[in-house]
C-alpha positions as a printed Julia matrix, in Angstrom:
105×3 Matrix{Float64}:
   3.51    1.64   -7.43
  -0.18    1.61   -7.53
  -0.04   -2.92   -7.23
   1.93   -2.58   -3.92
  -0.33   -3.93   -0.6
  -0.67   -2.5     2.57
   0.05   -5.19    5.81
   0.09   -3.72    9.36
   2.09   -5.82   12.61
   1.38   -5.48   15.77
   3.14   -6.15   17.63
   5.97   -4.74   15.11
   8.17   -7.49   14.94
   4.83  -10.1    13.93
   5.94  -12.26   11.08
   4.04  -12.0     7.3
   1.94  -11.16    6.38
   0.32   -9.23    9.38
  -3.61   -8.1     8.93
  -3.83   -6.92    4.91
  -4.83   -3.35    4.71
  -5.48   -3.43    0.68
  -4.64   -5.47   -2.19
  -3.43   -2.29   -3.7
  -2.24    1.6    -3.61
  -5.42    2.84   -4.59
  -7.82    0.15   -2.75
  -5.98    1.65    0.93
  -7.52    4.88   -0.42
 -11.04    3.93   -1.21
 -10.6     4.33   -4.82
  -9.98    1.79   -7.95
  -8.38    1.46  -11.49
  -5.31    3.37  -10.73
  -7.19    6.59   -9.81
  -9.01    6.79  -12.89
 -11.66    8.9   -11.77
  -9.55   11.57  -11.07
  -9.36   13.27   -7.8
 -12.2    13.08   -4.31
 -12.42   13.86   -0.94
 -13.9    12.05    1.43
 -14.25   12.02    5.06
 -12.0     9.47    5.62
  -9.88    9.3     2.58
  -8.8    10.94   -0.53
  -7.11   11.34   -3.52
  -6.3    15.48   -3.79
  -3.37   15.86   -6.14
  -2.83   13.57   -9.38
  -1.02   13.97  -12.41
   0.5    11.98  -14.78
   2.29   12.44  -17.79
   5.97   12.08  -19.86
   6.04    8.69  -17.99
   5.73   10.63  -14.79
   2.99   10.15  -11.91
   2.84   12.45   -9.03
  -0.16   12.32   -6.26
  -1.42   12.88   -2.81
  -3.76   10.98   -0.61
  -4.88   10.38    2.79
  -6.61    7.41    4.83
  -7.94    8.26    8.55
  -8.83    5.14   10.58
 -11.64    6.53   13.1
 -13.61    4.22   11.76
 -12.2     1.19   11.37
  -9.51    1.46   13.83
  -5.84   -0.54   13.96
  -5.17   -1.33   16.95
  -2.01   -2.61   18.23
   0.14   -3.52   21.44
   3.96   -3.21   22.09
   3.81   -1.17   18.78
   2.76   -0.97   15.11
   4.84   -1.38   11.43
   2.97   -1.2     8.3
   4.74   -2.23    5.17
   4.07   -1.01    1.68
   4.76   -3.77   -0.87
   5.86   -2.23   -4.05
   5.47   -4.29   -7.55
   5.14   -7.89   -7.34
   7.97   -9.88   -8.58
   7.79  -13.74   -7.69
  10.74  -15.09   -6.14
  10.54  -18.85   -7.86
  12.63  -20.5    -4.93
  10.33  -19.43   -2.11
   6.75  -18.64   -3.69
   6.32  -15.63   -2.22
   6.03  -12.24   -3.65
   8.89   -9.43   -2.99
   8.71   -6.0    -3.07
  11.16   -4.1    -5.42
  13.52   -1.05   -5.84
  14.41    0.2    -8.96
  13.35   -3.22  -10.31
  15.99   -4.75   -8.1
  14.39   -7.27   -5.81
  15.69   -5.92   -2.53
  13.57   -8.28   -0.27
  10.96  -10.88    0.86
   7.69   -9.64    2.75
């Protein structure tokens, strides 16, 4: 989960890729290397829970955007691209479920 990016639309129905948030899971939330330096708080983002283990990975972070706002009009989506499979007929990267390639971005 941790290589999935971050794209925001606005207006919602925009096509891809949208304004890139991150290049991945822990970039969005100011941090790098999967977490590796363990939990933080800071004023506008965090890692507070993490712990792995038995093949297992739970956490909890935050992001605020006071200061560097996302705007939008006529409404906002953000996507979450999870793993990065490459579909070899259209180039692109997908996101995946279960490592079942459910989609193109």
């Amino acid at each position: 989960f941790l290589e999935g990016c971050y794209h925001s639309f606005s207006p919602y129905n925009e096509s891809f890729p949208g304004v890139l948030l991150s290049t991945g899971t822990e970039d969005y939330f100011d941090s790098g290397w999967y977490f590796n330096a363990g939990t933080f708080r800071f004023p506008v983002s965090g890692n507070t829970h993490l712990v792995s283990g038995n093949g297992k990975v739970t956490w909890s972070a935050y992001r605020m955007h006071d200061q560097d706002p996302l705007f939008f009009n006529d409404g906002l989506r953000v996507l979450w691209r999870n793993g990065d499979v490459l579909d070899p007929t259209m180039k692109t990267k997908c996101y995946t479920q279960k490592g079942i390639t459910v989609g193109n971005p």
